[in-house]
N, C-alpha and C positions, 0 to 999 in steps of 0.2 A: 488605211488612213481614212478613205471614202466613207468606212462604218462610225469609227472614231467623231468624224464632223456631221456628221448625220444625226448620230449620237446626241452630240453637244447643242446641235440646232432643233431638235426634239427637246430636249431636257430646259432650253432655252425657252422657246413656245409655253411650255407646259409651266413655267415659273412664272410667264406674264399673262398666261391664263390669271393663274393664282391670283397672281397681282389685283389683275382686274378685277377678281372678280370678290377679292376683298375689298377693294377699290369701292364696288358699287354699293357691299354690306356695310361698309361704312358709309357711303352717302344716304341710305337709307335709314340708320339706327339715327344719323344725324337730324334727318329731317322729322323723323319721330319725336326725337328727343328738342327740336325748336315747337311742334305742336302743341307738347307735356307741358311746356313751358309757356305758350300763351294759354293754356286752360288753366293752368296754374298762378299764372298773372291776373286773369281774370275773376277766378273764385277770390283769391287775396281780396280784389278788389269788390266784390261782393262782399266778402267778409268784413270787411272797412264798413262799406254803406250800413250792414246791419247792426253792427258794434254803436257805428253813429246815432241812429233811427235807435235805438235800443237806450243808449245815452239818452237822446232827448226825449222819449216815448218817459222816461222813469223820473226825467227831473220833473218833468208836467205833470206827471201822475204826484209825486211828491208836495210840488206847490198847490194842487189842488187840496190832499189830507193835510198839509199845514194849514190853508186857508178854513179848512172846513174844522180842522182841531180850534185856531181863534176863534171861530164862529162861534162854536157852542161853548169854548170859555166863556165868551162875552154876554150871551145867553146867560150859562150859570152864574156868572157875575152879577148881572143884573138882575136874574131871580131872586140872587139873597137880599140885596138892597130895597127892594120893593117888598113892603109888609103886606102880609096875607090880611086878611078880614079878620080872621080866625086868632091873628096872633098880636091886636093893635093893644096897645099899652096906653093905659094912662099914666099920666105924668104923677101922679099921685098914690099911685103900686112901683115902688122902688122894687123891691121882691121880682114882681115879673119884668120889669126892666131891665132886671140882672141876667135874668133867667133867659130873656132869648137873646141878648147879648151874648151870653155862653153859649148858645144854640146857633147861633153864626159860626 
């Protein structure tokens, strides 16, 4: 009977060995696993910033080639209105009057 509870209290031990010492491999994959997860919170949050900065980096770049596409519209607009030396017409030549009319 002596062997028998000896037995039992051996087999006992050995099972809260176990326990523990699962016990501590799970407190450790845990704490692993909440560090994963503030790195992982953090780059998110990096990722956010740059997505943003990325956003407004391209609308500004954008509003700049729009403003500078107006620009030189307004340029070329105003080049054609303005007569060259080269191309002044008298009022009295209907013919070339016609002619850079068409050439507009």
């Amino acid at each position: 009977m002596r062997f028998h509870s000896s037995y039992q209290s051996l087999m006992g031990r050995t099972r809260v060995c176990g326990v523990l010492q699962e016990k501590a491999a799970y407190k450790e994959a845990f704490a692993r696993l909440r560090e994963l997860k503030q790195e992982i919170e953090h780059l998110q949050m990096l990722l956010e910033q740059s997505r943003t900065k990325l956003q407004r980096d391209f609308e500004h770049w954008m509003s700049l080639m729009l403003r500078q596409q107006q620009a030189a519209s307004a340029v070329t607009a105003a080049a054609r209105h303005i007569p060259s030396p080269l191309h002044v017409v008298h009022p009295h030549n209907s013919r070339q009057l016609l002619l850079q009319l068409l050439l507009r």
